[in-house]
C-alpha positions as CSV (number, residue, x, y, z in Angstrom):
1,X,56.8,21.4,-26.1
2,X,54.6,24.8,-25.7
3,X,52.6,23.9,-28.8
4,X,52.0,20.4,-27.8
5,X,50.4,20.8,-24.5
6,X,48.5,24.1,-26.1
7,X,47.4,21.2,-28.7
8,X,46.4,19.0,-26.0
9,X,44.7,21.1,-23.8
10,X,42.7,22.4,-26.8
11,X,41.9,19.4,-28.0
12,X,40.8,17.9,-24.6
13,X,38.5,21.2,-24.1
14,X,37.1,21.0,-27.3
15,X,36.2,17.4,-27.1
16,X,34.0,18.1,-23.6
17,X,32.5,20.8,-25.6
18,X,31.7,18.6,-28.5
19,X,30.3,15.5,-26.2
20,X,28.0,18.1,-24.3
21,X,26.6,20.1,-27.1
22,X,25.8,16.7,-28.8
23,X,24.2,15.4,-25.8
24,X,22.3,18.6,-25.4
25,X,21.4,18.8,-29.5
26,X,20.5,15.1,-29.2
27,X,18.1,15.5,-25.9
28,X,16.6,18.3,-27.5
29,X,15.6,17.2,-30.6
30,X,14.8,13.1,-29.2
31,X,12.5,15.4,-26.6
32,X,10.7,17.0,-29.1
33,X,10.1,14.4,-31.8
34,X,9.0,12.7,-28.6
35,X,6.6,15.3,-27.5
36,X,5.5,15.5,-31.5
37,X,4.5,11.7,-31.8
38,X,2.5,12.0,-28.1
39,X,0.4,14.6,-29.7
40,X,-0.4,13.2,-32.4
41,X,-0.9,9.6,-31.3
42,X,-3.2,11.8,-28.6
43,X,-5.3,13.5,-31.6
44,X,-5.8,9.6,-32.6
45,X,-7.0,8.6,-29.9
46,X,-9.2,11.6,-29.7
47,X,-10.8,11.0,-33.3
48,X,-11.0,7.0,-32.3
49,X,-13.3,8.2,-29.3
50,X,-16.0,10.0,-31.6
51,X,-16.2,7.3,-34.3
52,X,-13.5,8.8,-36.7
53,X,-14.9,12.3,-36.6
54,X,-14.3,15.4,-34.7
55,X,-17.6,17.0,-33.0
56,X,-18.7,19.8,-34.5
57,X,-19.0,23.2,-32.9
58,X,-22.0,25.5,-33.2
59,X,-22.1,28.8,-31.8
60,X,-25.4,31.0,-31.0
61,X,-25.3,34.6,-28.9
62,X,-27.8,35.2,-26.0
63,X,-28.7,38.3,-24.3
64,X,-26.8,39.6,-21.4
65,X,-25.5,36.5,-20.1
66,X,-23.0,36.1,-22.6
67,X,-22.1,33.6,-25.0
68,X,-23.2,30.4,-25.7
69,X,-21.6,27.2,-27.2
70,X,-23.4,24.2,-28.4
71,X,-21.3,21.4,-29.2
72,X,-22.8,18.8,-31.4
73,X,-20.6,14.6,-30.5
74,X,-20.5,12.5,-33.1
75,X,-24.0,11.0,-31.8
76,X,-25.8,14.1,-33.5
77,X,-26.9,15.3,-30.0
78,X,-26.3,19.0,-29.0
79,X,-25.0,20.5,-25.5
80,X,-25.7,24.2,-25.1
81,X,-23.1,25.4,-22.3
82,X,-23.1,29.0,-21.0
83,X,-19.9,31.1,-21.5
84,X,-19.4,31.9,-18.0
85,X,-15.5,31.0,-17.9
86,X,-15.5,27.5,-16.0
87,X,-14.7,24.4,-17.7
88,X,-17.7,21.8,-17.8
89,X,-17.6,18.0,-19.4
90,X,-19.0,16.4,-21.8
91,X,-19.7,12.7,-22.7
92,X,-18.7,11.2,-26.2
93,X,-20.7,8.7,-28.5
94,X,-18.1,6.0,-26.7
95,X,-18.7,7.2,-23.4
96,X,-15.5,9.0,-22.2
97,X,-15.6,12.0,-20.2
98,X,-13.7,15.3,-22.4
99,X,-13.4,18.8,-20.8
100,X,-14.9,21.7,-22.5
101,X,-13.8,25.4,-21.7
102,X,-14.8,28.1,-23.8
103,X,-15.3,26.3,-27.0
104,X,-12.3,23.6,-26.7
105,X,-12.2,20.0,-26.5
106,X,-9.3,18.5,-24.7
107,X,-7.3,14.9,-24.6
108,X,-4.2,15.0,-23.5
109,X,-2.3,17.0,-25.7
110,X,-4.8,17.7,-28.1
111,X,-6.9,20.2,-27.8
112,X,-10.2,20.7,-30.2
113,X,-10.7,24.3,-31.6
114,X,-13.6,25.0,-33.9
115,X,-10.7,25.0,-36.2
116,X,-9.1,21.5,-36.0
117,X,-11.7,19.5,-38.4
118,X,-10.6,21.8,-41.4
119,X,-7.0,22.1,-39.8
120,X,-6.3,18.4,-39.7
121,X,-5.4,15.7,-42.5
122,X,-6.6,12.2,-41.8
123,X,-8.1,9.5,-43.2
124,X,-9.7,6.5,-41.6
125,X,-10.3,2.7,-42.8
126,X,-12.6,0.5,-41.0
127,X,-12.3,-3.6,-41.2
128,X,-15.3,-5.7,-40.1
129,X,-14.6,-8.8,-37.5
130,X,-13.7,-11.2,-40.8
131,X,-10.9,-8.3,-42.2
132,X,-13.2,-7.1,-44.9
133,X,-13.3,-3.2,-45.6
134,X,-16.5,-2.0,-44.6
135,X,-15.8,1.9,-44.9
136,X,-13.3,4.3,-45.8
137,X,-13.4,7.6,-45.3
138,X,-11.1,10.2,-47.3
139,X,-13.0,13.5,-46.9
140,X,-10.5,15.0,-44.8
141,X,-7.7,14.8,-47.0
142,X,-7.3,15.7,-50.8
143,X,-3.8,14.1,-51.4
144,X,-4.5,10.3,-50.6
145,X,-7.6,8.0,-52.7
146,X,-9.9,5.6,-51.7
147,X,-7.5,2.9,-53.0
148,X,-4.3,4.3,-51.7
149,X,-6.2,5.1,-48.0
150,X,-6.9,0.5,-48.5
151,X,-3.8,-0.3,-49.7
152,X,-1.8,1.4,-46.8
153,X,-4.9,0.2,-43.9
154,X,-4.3,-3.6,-45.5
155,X,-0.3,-3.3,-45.1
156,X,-0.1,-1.6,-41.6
157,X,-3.0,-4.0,-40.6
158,X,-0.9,-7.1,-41.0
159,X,1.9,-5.8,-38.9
160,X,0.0,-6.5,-36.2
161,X,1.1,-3.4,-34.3
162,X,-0.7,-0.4,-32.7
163,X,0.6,2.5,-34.0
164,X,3.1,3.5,-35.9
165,X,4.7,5.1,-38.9
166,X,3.6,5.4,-43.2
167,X,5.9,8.0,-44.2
168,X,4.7,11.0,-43.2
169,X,1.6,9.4,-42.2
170,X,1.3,8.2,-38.3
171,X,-1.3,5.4,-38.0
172,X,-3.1,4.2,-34.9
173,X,-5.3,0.7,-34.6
174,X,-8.5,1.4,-32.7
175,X,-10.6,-1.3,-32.2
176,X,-14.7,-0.5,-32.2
177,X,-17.7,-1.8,-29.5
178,X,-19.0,-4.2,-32.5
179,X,-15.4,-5.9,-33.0
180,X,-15.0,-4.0,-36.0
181,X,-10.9,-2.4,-36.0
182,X,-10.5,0.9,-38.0
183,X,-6.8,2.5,-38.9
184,X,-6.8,5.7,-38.3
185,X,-3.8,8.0,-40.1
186,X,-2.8,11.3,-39.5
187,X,-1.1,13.5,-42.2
188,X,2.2,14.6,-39.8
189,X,3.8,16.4,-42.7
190,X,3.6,19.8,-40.6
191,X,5.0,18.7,-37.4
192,X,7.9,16.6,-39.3
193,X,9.1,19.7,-41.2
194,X,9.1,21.6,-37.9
195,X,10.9,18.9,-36.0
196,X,13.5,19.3,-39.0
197,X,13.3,22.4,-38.9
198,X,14.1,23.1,-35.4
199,X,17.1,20.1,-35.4
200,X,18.4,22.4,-38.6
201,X,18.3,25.8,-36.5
202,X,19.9,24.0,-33.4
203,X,22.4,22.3,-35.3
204,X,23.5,25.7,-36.6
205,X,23.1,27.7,-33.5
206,X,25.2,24.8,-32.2
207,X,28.1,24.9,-34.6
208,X,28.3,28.8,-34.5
209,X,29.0,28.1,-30.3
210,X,31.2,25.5,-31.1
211,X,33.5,27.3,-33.4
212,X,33.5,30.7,-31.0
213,X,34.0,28.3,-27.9
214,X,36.8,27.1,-30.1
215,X,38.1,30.8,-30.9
216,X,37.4,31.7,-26.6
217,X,39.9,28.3,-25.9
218,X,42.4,29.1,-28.5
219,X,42.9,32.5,-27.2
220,X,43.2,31.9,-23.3
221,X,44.9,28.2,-23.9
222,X,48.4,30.1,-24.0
223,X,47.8,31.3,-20.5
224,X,46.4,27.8,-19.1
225,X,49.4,26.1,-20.2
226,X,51.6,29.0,-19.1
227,X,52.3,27.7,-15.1
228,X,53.4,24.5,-16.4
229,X,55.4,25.6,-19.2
230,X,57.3,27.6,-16.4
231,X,57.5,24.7,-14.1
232,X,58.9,22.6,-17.3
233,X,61.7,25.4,-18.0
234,X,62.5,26.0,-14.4
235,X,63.4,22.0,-14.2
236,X,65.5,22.2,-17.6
237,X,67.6,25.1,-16.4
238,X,67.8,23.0,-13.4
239,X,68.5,19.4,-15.0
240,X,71.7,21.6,-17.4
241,X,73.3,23.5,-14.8
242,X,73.2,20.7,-12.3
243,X,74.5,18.8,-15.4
244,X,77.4,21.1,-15.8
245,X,78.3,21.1,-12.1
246,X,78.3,17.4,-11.6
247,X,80.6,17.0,-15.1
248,X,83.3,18.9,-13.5
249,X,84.1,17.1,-10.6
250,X,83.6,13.6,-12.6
251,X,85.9,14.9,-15.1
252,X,88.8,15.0,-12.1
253,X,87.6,11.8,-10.7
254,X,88.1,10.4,-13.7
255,X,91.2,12.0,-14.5
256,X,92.7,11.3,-11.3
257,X,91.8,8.0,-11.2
258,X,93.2,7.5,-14.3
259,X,96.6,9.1,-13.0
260,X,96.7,6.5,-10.1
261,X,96.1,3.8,-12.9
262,X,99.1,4.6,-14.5
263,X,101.5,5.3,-11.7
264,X,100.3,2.0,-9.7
265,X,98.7,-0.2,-12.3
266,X,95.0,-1.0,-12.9
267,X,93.3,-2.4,-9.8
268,X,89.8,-3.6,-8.8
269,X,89.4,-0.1,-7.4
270,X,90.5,2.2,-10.3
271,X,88.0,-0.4,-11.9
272,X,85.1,0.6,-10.0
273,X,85.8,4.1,-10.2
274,X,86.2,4.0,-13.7
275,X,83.0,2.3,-14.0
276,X,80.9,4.3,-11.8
277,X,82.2,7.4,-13.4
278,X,81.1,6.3,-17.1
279,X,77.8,5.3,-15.6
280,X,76.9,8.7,-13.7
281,X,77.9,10.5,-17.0
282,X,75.6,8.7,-19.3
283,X,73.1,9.5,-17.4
284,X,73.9,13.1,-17.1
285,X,74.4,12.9,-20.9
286,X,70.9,11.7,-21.2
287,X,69.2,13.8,-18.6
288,X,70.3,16.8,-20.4
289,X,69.7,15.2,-23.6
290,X,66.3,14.6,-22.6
291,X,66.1,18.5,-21.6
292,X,66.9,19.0,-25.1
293,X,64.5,16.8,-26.7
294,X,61.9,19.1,-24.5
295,X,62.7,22.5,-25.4
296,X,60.9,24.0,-28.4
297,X,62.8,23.1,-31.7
298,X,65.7,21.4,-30.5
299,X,65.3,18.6,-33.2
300,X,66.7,20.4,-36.1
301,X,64.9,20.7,-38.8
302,X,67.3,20.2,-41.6
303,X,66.7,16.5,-43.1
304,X,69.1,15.2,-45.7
305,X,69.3,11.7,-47.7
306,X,71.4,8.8,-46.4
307,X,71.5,5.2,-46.1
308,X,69.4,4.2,-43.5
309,X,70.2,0.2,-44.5
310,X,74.1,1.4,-43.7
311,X,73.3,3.1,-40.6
312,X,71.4,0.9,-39.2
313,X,73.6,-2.4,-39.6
314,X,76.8,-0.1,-38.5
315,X,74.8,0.8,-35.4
316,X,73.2,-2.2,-34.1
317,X,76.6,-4.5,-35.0
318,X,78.1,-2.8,-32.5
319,X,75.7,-4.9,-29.9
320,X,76.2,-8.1,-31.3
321,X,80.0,-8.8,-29.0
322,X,77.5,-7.8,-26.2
323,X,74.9,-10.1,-27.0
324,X,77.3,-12.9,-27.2
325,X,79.1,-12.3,-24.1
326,X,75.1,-12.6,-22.4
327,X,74.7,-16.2,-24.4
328,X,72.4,-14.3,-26.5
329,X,71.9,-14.6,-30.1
330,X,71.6,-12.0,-32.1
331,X,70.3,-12.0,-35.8
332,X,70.0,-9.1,-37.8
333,X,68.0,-8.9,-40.9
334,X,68.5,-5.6,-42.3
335,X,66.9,-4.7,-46.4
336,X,69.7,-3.3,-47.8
337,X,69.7,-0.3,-50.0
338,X,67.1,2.1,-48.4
339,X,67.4,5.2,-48.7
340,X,65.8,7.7,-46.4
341,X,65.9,11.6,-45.7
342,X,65.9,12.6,-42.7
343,X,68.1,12.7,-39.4
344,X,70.7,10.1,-39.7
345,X,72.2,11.0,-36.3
346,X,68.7,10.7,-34.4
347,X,67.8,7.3,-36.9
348,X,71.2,5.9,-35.1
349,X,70.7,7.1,-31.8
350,X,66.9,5.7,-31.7
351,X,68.5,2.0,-33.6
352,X,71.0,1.9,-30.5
353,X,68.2,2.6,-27.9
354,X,66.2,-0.1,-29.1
355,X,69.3,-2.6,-29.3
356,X,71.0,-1.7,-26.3
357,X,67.5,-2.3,-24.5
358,X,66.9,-5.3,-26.5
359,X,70.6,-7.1,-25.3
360,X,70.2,-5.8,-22.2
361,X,66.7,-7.7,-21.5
362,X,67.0,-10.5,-23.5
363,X,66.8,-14.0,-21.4
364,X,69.8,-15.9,-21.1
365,X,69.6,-18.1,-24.6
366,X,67.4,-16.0,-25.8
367,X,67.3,-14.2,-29.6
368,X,67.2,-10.6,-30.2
369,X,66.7,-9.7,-33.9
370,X,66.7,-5.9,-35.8
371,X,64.9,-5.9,-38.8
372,X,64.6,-3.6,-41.2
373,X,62.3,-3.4,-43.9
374,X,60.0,-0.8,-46.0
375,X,60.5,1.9,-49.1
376,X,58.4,5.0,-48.3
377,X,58.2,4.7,-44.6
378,X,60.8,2.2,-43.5
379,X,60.1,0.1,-40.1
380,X,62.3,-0.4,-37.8
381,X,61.3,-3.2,-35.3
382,X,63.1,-4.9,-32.5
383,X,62.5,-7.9,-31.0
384,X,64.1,-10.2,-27.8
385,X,62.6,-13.2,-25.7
386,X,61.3,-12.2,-22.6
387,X,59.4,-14.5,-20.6
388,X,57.5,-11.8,-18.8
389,X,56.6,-9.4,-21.4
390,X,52.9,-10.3,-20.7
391,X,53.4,-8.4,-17.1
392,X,54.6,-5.6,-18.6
393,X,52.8,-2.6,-18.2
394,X,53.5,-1.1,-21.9
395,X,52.1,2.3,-21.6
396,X,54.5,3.4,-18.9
397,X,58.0,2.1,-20.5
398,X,58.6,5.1,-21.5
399,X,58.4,7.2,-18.6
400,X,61.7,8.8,-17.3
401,X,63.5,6.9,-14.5
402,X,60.5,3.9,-14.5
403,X,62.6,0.0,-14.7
404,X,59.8,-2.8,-15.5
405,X,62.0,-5.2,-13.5
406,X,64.0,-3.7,-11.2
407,X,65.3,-6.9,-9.7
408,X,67.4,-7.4,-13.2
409,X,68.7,-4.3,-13.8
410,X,71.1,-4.2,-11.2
411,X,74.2,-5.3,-13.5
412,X,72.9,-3.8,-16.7
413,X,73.9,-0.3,-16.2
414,X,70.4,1.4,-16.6
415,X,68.7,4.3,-15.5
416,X,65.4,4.3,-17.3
417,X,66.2,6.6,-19.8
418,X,66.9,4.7,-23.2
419,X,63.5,4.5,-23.9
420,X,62.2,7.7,-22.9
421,X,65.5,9.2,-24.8
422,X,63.8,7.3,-27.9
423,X,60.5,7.9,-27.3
424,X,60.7,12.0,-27.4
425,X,63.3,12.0,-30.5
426,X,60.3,10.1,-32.4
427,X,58.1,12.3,-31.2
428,X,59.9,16.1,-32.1
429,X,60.1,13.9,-35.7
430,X,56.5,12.7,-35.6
431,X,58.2,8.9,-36.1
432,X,55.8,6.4,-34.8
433,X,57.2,4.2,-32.0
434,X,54.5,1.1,-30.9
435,X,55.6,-1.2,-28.0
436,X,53.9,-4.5,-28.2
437,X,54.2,-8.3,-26.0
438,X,53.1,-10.9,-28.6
439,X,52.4,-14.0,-26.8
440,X,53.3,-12.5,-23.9
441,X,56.7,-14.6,-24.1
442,X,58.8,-11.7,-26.6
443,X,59.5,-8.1,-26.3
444,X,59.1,-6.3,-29.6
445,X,59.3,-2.1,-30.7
446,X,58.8,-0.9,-34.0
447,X,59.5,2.6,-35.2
448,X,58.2,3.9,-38.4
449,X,60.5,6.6,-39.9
């Protein structure tokens, strides 16, 4: 029990972790390829407002006032702006308005050093009003021709879009004042192997916190589970000594009861007593049974081969006078000759569970059938009518002390427990136990071994 709930509340912890740090890793990088593609679809734009071209700088030094800049457009015309450290504009060949401080250009995100027309890779292709090329200009970039710079213009030309992607190429559509459309692309081959780059770094720096976050949770998990686990003993010491208490005084109710039986003959009272007696201690059997099942190793590990195809028949025909006396018919289709290792005694136990529930909650003229089948894994599944299966609420059937229908149960001598008693032995043996309502007019459970 101690290592389950360590192995939940790890797990649990863990998986927060892991859906943060994703969401984080994935926001990060998504931001930044983001902010990557803005700038460069901003350093298109920029070249598409001076013609294809970036404006050249030229820089002369005057006397004491300082330094000057002269910045030639794309028209060919000069501006001479004094170096007194505030930011002047200046007016491109198309007309728009760019800021110029100290010797930069700036749109947007771009920002035009004397540097950028030798640090930049592009290549444009221009398509007169009829979609003939007109001009194509590949001085900027060594690793794309005249006929490769056509080829990829003609195909992202077609797709009818603005911008987008050619491999490591972004491309932008600009159309000109004389109708004339040129395709601008951009060689983004830096800035992709820096965006992989940095989702590389993250993606370690992220794994690295995982697995210490991992190590942190693992080492203080003991102590988080630690007030529960104390709670959980506390009501198991409680649940077997109340256990042994109550026996005592049912064992001389029962043997007294018995006594009078004898002495005076078997009434409708010693009847009643009888029957109440064998009812309170199953369910003080089960209780502390159920303690058991809790505690940390009380399945024993020792497994050894038997018949399961024996066992089972010679458990479940035990139910079948039961199911007869309730108008219930009772088929059992059991493969014979498997043999299984494992715990015969907790193989029976879970077979009479799932019977005794089956009979119990089968509707009058109903059919309850065990089957058995399988080599390697065997499956045990049980099955009875039950008009309301479909308003069964599945996932809590196996909860201690919880009756679906609490109106029938009144005559069948339950407590709740069966299923929880057969739910926990399949978990301490890692069996499989799946509770299902096909057509919502049969009750069915199947247990893998």
């Amino acid at each position: 029990m101690v290592k389950e709930l360590r192995r939940r509340f790890i797990c649990i912890v863990m998986l927060s972790l892991l859906a943060v740090m994703i969401v984080l890793l994935v926001g990060i990088n998504v931001a930044k390829s983001a902010a990557t593609r803005a700038s460069l679809d901003d350093t298109l734009t920029y070249l598409a407002r001076n013609e294809g071209v970036f404006p050249s700088f030229t820089r002369t030094v005057t006397e004491t006032s300082g330094a000057s800049s002269e910045l030639t457009d794309a028209s060919g015309e000069a501006t001479v702006e004094e170096a007194s450290g505030e930011a002047s504009d200046t007016t491109t060949a198309s007309g728009e308005m760019l800021t110029t401080d100290g010797g930069m250009r700036f749109y947007g995100r771009f920002e035009q050093t004397a540097e950028s027309e030798y640090e930049t890779r592009y290549f444009t292709v221009v398509f007169d009003t009829d979609g003939n090329i007109v001009d194509t200009n590949t001085q900027n970039i060594a690793s794309v021709t005249a006929e490769e710079a056509k080829s990829m213009a003609i195909a992202k030309r077609a797709t009818g879009s603005a911008s987008g992607w050619s491999g490591q190429y972004r491309w932008q559509r600009s159309q000109r004042p004389g109708g004339e459309t040129m395709m601008l692309f951009l060689d983004a081959r830096r800035e992709l192997d820096d965006n992989r780059t940095s989702l590389g770094i993250s993606c370690v720096i992220g794994l690295a916190a995982y697995v210490l976050e991992f190590l942190f949770v693992l080492g203080v998990s003991a102590r988080a589970v630690r007030p529960m686990m104390e709670n959980l003993e506390q009501q198991s010491r409680f649940i077997t000594g109340a256990s042994h208490e109550l026996k005592t005084p049912l064992t001389v109710i029962s043997a007294t009861n018995d006594m009078i039986a004898m002495q005076n003959g078997p009434t409708e009272w010693t009847d009643r007593i009888r029957s109440q007696t064998d009812k309170m201690r199953t369910m003080i059997n089960g209780l502390v049974l159920l303690s058991r099942l809790d505690e940390e190793n009380a399945v024993p590990p020792e497994k050894l081969p038997f018949d399961l195809s024996g066992a089972v028949t010679d458990t479940v025909m035990a139910f079948a006078d039961p199911a007869q006396a309730r108008e219930v018919r009772f088929v059992c289709d059991i493969e014979p000759d498997i043999a299984f290792t494992g715990e015969e005694a907790a193989v029976r136990r879970v077979a009479s569970v799932l019977t005794d529930n089956a009979v119990k909650y089968c509707d009058p003229g109903g059919t309850v059938c065990v089957r058995l089948e399988g080599d390697r894994h065997p499956i045990l599944t049980v099955t009875n009518d039950y008009a309301r299966a479909g308003e069964l609420q599945t996932e809590r059937l196996c909860e201690r002390f919880y009756r679906a229908d609490s109106a029938r149960t009144g005559g069948t001598n339950s407590y709740g427990l069966g299923l929880s008693i057969a739910d926990s032995i399949c978990r301490a043996l890692h069996w499989k136990m799946d509770i299902r309502t096909p057509a919502g007019s049969s009750f069915e459970i199947a247990v893998r071994f």
